[in-house]
N, C-alpha and C positions, 0 to 999 in steps of 0.2 A: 509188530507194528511200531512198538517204539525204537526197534532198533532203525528200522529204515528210517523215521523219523529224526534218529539223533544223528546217521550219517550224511543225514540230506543238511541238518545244520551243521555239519564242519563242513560239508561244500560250500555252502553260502560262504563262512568262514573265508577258505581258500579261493574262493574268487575275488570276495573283497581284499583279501591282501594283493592280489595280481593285481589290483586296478583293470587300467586299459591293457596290459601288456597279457593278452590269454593265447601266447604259443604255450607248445605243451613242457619248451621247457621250461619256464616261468612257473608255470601253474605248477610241476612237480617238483619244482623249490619253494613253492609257498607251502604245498602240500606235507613237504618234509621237514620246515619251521613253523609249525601250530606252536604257539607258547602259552601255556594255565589256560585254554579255553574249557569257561563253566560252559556248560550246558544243560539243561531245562529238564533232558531225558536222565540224566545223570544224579546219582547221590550229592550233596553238600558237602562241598572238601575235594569233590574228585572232579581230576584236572585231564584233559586232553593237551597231550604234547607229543612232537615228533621232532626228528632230527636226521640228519646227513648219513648217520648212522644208524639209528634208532626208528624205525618205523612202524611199530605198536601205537598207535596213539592210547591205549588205557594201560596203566601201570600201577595202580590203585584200587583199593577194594578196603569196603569196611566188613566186621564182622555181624552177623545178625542172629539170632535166636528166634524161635517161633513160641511167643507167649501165649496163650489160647489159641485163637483164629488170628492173633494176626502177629507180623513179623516187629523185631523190637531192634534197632540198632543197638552197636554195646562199642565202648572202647573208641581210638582215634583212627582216621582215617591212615592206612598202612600203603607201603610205596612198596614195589619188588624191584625198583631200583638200584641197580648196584651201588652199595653204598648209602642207601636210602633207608 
């Protein structure tokens, strides 16, 4: 549920960067420059972005541990960016 959730807000995302202009290929050049979009469904720190090249929009992940019953973050948010 939350995943359809977080993808329905980069659509939003991506329509609002098209404006008025919603051909398709507009929309899949907005689509392909997402730049640091937070999102709601998403960890703190982790970014949605896409590129000409690059069309992953997640490239980030934190690590977590399961203390008792519930989950504990640990460490900083990690990029599998080249270079990153």
């Amino acid at each position: 549920m939350i995943y359809g959730y977080t993808v329905a807000q980069t659509l939003v995302q991506v329509l609002k960067q098209c404006g008025n202009d919603l051909t398709r290929e507009n929309v899949m050049k907005q689509a392909a420059s997402i730049k640091d979009l937070e999102l709601g469904g998403l960890l703190p720190g982790v970014k949605v972005n896409t590129g000409t090249t690059d069309f992953a929009p997640l490239s980030q992940l934190q690590l977590m541990k399961l203390k008792g019953e519930t989950w504990e973050r640990f460490g900083d948010v990690i990029s599998a960016d080249v270079g990153g």
